[in-house]
C-alpha positions as protocol buffer text, in pm:
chain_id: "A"
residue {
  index: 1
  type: UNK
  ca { x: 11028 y: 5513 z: 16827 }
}
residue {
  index: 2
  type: UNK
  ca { x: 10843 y: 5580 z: 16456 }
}
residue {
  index: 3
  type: UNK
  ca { x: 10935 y: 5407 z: 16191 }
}
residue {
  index: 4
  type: UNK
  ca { x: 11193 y: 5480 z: 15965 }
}
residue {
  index: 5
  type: UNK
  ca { x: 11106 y: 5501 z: 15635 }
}
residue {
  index: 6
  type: UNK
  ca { x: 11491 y: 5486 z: 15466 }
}
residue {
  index: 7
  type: UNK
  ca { x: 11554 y: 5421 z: 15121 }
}
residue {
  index: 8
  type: UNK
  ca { x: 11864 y: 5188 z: 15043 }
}
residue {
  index: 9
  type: UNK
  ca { x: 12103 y: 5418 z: 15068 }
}
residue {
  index: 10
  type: UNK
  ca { x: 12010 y: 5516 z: 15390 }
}
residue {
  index: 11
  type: UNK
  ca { x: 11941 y: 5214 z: 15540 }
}
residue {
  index: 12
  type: UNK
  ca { x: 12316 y: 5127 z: 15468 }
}
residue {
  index: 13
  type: UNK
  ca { x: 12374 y: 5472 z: 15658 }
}
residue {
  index: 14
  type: UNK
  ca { x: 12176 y: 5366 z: 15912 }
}
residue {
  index: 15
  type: UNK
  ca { x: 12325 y: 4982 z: 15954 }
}
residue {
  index: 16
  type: UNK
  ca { x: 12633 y: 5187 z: 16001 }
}
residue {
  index: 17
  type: UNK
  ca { x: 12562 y: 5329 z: 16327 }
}
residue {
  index: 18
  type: UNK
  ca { x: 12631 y: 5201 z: 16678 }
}
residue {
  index: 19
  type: UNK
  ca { x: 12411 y: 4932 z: 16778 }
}
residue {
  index: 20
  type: UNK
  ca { x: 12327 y: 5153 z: 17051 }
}
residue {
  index: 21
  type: UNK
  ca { x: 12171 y: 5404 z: 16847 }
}
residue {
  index: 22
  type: UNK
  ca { x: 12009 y: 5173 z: 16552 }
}
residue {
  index: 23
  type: UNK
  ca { x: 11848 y: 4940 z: 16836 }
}
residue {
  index: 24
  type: UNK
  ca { x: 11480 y: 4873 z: 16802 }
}
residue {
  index: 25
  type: UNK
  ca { x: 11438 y: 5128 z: 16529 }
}
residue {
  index: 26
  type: UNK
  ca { x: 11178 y: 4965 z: 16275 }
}
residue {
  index: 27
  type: UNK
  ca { x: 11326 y: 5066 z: 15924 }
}
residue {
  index: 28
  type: UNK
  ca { x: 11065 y: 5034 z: 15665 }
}
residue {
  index: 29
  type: UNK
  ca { x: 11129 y: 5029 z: 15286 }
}
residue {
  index: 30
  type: UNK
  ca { x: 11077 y: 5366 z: 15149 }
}
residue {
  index: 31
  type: UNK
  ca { x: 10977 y: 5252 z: 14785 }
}
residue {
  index: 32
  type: UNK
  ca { x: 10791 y: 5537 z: 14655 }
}
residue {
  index: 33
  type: UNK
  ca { x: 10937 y: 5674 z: 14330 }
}
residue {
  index: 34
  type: UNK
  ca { x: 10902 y: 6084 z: 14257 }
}
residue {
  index: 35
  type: UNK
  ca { x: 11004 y: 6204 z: 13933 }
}
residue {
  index: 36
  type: UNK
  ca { x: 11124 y: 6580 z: 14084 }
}
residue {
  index: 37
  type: UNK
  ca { x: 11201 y: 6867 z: 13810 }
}
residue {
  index: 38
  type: UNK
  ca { x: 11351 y: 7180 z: 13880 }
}
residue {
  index: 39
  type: UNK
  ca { x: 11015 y: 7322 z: 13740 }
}
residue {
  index: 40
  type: UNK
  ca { x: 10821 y: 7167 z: 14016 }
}
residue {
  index: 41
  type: UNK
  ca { x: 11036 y: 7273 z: 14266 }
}
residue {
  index: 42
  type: UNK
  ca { x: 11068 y: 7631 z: 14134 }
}
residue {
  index: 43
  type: UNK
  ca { x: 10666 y: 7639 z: 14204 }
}
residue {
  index: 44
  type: UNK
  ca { x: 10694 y: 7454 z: 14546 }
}
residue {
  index: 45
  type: UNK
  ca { x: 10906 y: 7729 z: 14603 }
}
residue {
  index: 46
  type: UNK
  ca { x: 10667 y: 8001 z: 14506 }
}
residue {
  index: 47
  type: UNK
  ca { x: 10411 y: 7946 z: 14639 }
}
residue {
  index: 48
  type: UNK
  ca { x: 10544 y: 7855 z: 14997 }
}
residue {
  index: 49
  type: UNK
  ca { x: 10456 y: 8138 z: 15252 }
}
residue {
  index: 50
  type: UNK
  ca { x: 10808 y: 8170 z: 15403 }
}
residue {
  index: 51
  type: UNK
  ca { x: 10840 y: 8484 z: 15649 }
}
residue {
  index: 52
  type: UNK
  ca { x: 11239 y: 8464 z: 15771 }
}
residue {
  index: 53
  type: UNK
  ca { x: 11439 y: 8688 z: 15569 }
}
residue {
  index: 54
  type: UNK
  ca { x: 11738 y: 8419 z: 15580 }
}
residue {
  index: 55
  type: UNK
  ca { x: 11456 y: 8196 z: 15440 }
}
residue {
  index: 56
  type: UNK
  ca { x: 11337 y: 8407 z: 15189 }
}
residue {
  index: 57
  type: UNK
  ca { x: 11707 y: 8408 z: 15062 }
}
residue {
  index: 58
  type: UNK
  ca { x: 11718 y: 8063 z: 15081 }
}
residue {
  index: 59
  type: UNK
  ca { x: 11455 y: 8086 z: 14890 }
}
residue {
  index: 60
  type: UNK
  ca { x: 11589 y: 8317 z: 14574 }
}
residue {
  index: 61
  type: UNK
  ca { x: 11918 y: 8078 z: 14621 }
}
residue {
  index: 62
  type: UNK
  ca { x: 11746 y: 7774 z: 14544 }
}
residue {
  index: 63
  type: UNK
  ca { x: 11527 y: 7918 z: 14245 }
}
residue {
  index: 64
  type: UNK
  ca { x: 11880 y: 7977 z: 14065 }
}
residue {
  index: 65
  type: UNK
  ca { x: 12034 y: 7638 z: 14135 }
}
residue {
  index: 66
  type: UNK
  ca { x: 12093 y: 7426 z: 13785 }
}
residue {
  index: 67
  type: UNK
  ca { x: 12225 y: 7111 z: 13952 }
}
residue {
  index: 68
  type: UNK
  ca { x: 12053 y: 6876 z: 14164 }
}
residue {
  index: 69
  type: UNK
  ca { x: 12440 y: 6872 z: 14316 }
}
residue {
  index: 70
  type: UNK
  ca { x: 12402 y: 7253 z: 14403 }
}
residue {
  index: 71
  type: UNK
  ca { x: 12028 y: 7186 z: 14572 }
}
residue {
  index: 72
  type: UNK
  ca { x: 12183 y: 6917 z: 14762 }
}
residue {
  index: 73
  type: UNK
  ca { x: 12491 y: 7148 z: 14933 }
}
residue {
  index: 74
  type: UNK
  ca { x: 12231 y: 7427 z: 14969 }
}
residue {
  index: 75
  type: UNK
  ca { x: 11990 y: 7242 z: 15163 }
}
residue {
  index: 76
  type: UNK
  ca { x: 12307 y: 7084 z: 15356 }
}
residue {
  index: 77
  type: UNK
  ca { x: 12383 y: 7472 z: 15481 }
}
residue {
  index: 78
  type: UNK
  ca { x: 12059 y: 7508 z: 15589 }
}
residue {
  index: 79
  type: UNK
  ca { x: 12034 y: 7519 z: 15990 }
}
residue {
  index: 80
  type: UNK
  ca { x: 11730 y: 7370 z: 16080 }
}
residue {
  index: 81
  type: UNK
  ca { x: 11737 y: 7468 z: 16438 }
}
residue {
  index: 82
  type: UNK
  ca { x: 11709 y: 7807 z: 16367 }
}
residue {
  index: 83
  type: UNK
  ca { x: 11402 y: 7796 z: 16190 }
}
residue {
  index: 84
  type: UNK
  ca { x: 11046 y: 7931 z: 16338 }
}
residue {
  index: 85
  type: UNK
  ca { x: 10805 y: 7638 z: 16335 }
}
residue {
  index: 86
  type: UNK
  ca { x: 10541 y: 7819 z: 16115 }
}
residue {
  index: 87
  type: UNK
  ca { x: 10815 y: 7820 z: 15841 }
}
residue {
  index: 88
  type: UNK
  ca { x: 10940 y: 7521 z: 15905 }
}
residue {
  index: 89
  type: UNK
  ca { x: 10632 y: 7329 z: 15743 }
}
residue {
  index: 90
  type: UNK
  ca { x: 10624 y: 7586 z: 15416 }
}
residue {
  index: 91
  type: UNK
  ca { x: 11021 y: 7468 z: 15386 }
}
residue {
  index: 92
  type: UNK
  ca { x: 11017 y: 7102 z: 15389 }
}
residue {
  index: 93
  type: UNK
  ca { x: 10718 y: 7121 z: 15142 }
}
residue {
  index: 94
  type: UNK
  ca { x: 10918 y: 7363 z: 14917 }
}
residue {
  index: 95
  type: UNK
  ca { x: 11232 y: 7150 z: 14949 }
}
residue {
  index: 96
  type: UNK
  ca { x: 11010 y: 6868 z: 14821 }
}
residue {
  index: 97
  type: UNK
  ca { x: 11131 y: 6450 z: 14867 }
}
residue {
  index: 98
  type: UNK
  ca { x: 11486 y: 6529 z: 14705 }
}
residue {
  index: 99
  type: UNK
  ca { x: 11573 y: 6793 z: 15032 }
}
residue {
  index: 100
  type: UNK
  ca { x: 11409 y: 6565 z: 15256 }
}
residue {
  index: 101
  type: UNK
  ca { x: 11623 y: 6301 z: 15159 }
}
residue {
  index: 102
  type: UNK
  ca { x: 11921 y: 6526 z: 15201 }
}
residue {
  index: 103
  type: UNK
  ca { x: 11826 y: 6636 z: 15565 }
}
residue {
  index: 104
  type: UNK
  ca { x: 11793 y: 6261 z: 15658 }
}
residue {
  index: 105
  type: UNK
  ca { x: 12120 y: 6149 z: 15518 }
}
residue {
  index: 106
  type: UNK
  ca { x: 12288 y: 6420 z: 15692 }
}
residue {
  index: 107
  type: UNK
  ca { x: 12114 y: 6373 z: 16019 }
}
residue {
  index: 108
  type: UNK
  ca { x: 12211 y: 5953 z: 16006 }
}
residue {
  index: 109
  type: UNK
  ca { x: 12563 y: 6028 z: 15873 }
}
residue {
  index: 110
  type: UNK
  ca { x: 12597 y: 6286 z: 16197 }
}
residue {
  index: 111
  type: UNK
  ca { x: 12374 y: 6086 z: 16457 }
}
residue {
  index: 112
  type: UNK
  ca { x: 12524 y: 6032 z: 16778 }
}
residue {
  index: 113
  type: UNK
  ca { x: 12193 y: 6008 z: 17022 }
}
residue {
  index: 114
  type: UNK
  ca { x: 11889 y: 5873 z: 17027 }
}
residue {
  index: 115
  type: UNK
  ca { x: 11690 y: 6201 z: 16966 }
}
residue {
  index: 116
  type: UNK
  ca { x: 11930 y: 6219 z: 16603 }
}
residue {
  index: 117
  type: UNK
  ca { x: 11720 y: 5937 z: 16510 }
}
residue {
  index: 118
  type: UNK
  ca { x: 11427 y: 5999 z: 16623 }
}
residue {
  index: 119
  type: UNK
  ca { x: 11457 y: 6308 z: 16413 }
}
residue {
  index: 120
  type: UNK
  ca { x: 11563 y: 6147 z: 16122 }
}
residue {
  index: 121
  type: UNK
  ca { x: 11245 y: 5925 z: 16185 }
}
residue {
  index: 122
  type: UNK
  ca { x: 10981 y: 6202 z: 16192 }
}
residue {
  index: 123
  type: UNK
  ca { x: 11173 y: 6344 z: 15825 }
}
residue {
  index: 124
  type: UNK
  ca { x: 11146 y: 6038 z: 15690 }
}
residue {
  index: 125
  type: UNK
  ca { x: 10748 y: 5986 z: 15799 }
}
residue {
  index: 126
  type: UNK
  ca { x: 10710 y: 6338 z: 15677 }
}
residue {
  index: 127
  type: UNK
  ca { x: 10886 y: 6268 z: 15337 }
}
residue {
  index: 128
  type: UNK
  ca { x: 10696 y: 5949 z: 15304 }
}
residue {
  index: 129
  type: UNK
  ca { x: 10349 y: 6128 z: 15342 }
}
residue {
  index: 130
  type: UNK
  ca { x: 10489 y: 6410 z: 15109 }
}
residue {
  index: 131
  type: UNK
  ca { x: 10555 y: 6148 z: 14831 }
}
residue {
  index: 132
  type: UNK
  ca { x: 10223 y: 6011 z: 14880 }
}
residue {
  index: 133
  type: UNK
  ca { x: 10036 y: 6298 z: 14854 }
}
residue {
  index: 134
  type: UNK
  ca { x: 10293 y: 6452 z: 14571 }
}
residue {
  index: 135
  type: UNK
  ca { x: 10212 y: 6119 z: 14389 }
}
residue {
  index: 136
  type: UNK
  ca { x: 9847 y: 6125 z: 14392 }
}
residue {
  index: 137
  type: UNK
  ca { x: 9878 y: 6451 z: 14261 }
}
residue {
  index: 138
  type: UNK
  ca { x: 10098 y: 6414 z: 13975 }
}
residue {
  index: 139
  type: UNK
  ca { x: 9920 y: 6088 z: 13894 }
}
């Protein structure tokens, strides 16, 4: 299995879980700080090439949040299984560390096999690399 790159709140997420599912999963600190504002979202958001028309709804919907509580329940109705795999990498950029981190908590809170963390593992590699690269960026 990847690593799991959890912050603290999801490492106590994932400490809750059956040994049989959190067995030999190699949690690594995810440290990396991103200052997100709606602002940089909003142009995350613009400029990813989404072609779904649910997504491109999503998409309008999560221009007009003004909470980071209403991005969090949006991106918790989003149904990931249901999405192509050439949007799939426009959306997790456009949802940007803060969705990530809500897709992961969801996924350890609701893991109940060994694929559920897997999954949660690739997220979290993906959101690491995403804060890396957002980081050198904004640095």
């Amino acid at each position: 299995m990847d690593a799991l790159y959890l912050t603290q709140a999801e490492q106590r997420l994932f400490q809750a879980l059956p040994a049989a599912l959190s067995a030999g999963g190699e949690v690594k600190d995810e440290t990396q700080q991103y200052e997100e504002t709606s602002r940089k979202r909003s142009i995350r958001f613009q400029i990813a090439r989404l072609h779904d028309p649910a997504l491109l709804r999503f998409r309008e919907k999560a221009l007009d949040t003004k909470s980071e509580d209403e991005f969090r329940a949006l991106v918790q109705s989003v149904d990931l299984g249901k999405i192509s795999e050439r949007d799939m990498g426009q959306l997790l950029f456009a949802l940007g560390p803060n969705g990530l981190s809500v897709i992961i908590s969801g996924i350890l809170k609701n893991a109940v096999k060994a694929e559920d963390i897997a999954m949660a593992a690739s997220f979290s590699e993906l959101r690491h690399e995403l804060l890396a690269s957002l980081n050198t960026v904004s640095a």
